[in-house]
N, C-alpha and C positions, 0 to 999 in steps of 0.2 A: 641531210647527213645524220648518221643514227653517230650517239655520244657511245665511247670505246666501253665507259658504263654501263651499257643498257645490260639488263638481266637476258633480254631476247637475245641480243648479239652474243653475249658469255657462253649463256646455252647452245646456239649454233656453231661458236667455238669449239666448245668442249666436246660437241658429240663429233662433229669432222675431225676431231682431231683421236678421238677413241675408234672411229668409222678406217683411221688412216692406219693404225694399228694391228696387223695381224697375231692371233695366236698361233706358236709353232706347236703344232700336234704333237701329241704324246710319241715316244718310240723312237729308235734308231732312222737315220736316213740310211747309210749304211748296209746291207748284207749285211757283209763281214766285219769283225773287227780289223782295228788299223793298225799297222804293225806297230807293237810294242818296243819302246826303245830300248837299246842296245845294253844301257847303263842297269835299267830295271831287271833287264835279262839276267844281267847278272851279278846284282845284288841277293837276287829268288836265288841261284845258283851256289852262290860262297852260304847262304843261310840254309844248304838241303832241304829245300821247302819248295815247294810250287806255288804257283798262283791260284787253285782251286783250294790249298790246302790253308796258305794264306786269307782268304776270304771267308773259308768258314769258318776260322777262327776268331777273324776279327767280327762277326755275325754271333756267334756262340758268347763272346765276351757283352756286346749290345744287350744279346737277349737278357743274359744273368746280373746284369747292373742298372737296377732300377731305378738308380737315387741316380744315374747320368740320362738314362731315358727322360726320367723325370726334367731335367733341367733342360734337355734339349729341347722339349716341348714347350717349354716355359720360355726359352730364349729364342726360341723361333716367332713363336708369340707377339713376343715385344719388338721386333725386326718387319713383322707382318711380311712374315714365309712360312711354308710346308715344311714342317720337319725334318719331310724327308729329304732336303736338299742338303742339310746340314750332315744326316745318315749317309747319303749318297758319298757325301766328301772326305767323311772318315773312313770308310771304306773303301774307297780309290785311294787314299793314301796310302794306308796299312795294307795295300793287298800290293800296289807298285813304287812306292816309292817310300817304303820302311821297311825292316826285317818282319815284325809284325803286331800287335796292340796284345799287352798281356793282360792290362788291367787299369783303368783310370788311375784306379789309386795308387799307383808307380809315378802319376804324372803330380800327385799334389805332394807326394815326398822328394820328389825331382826338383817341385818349386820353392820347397823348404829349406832343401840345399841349398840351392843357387841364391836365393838369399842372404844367406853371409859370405859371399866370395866377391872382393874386388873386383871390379876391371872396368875398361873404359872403351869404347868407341870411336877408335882411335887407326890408322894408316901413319905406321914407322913411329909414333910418340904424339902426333898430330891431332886432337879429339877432331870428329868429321865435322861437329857446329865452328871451330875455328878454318876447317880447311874451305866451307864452303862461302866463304866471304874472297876467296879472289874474286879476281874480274869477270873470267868466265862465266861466273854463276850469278850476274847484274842479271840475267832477264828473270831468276828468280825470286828477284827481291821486289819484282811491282807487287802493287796491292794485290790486286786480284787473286794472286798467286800466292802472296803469303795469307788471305785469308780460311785457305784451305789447307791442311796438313796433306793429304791424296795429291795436291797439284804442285805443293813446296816439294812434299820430296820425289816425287816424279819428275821435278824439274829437277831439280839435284842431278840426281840418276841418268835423266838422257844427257846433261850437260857432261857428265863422270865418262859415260860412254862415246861419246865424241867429239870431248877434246881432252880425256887424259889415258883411256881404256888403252894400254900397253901403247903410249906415243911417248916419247921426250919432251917435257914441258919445261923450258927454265933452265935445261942441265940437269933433273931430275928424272926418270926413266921411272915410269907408273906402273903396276901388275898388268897384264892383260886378266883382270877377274873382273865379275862385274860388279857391282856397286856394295851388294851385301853382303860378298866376300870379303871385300876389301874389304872396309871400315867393322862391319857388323861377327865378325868371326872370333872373339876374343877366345872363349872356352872352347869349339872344337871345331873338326874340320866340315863338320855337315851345315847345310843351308838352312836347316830348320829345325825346328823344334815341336813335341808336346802333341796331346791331340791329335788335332790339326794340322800337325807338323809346319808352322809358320814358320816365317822368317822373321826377325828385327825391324826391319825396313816395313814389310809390310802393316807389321801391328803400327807403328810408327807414320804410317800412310792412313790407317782407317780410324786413327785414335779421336779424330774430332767427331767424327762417326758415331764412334760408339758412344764418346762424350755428352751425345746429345738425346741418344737414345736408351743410356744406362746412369747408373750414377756412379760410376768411375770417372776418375780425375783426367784429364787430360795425360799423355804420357811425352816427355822429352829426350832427347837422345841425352843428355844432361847426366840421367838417371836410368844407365842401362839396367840398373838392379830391376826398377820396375818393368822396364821394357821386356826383359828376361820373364820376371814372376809372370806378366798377360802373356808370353807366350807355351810358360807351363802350367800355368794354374787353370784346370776344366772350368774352376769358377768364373773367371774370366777371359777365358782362349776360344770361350763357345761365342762369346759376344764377337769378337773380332771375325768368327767363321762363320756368322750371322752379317755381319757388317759387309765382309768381300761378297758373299751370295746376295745382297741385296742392293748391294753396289753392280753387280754384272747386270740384274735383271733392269733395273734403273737407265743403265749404261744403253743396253738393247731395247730397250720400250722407247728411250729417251733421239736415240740417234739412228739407231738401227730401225729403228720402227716395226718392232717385232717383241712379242710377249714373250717370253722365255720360261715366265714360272710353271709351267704345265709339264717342263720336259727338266728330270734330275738332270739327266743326262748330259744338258748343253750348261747347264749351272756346275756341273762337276768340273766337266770339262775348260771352262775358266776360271773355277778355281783353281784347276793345277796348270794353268798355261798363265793366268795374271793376264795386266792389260789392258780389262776388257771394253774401256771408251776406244781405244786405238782399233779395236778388234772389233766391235759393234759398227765404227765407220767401214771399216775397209772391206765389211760384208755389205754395209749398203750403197759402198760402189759398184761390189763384184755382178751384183745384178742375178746373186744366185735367189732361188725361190726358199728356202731354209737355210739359216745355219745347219753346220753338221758338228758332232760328237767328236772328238778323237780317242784313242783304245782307250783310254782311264772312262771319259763319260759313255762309250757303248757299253762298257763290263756294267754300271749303274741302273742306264734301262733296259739290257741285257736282262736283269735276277731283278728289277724294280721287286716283283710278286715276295721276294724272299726279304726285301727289305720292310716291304709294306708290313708284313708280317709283324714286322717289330713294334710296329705303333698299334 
């Protein structure tokens, strides 16, 4: 019997296990794009702007802002990913699901604002760190689960969704919104912020993340001021949009059994769909030969050549 030690055994480990791993080839699976939803339709619509017109803008602002170039390169870096997956996802943002990117530095006066302005993280007076000590939320309180911020509040969030998401708990009648509307919406009525366009919830998910691979503090709901400033400040909104893209490909090498960092495309595409451990399984049940893109990640390696450009 060879000891679970042996260097020979590790190595025949480790290579069946790189041998089990496919790379997903570069490019759309796709034709066509998929249809683009309804909302985005007509967001481009109320803003008299299109999606072609959208996109070179946000392209034209990348090219002429070198010190954000710069840092994207730098923060991709230290994440150990391609740049351009990071370019990929500003991009899909600002082209579907933003009016559109005028200028970084709108976003580090945005986080100098929000800076001095109160408020709390809170459902009707309630801060969410007190609400989520009912009962309900017992199976997020094992170790396992509080040892990671991505699995704490994930568990939060699906517990939010099915057993308070618009039911009657108690004699009290909960929103039908989902988790980062409810508690996380203090200053206005959009889901996200900056950049990246993040959410609350999410930066609040990858913070140990990035904790570990930057030297920012750890971030608490405790401290929305902070939680706000990481999702406006490029200084630190690039790390967290480092953290979700290296968290997807992780997710899919990890369970999925499939490389993902080769293709922007499917990286975009879970960043603006979120998820993507639930999403990496339920593609390695489906028994398809690739993940696929949806319209945000095909429009990325769609113009790949016009982003590459940038770097």
């Amino acid at each position: 019997m060879v000891a679970l030690s042996s260097p020979g055994l590790g190595f025949l480990v480790n290579k069946a296990y790189a041998q089990s791993v496919r790379v997903v080839p570069e490019g759309n699976r796709y034709r066509s794009q998929p249809k683009i939803p309804y909302a985005s339709a007509r967001r481009t619509s109320a803003s008299k702007s299109s999606y072609d017109a959208k996109f070179n803008k946000v392209l034209g602002v990348l090219k002429r802002d070198r010190r954000l170039m710069s840092s994207i390169k730098r923060v991709a870096k230290r994440y150990k990913i391609d740049p351009i997956h990071i370019i990929g996802s500003i991009v899909g943002e600002h082209t579907y699901n933003y009016d559109t990117l005028d200028s970084a530095q709108s976003y580090y006066v945005k986080a100098l604002a929000y800076a001095g302005i109160r408020f709390e993280f809170e459902l009707d007076g309630e801060q969410v760190e007190d609400f989520v000590k009912r009962p309900q939320f017992d199976r997020c309180r094992k170790d396992h689960v509080q040892k990671s911020s991505d699995r704490r509040w994930s568990c939060y969030e699906q517990v939010w969704n099915s057993r308070f998401r618009g039911k009657r708990v108690d004699g009290t009648k909960y929103p039908s919104k989902n988790f980062n509307e409810a508690f996380f919406q203090p200053l206005y009525s959009g889901q996200s912020f900056g950049l990246g366009q993040l959410s609350p919830l999410t930066v609040l998910k990858m913070t140990d993340r990035v904790a570990r691979q930057s030297n920012f503090r750890k971030l608490k709901s405790t401290n929305p001021e902070a939680v706000y400033k990481a999702t406006m400040d490029p200084n630190q909104s690039l790390h967290y949009m480092a953290a979700i893209i290296r968290d997807a490909i992780d997710a899919y090498k990890s369970v999925g059994k499939v490389d993902i960092s080769k293709n922007p495309g499917l990286t975009a595409t879970l960043y603006n769909l979120g998820d993507p451990w639930s999403r990496a399984a339920k593609f390695r049940r489906s028994g398809k030969s690739w993940p696929r893109e949806n319209y945000y990640g095909w429009l990325v390696n769609d113009r790949i050549e016009d982003l590459n450009a940038l770097l």
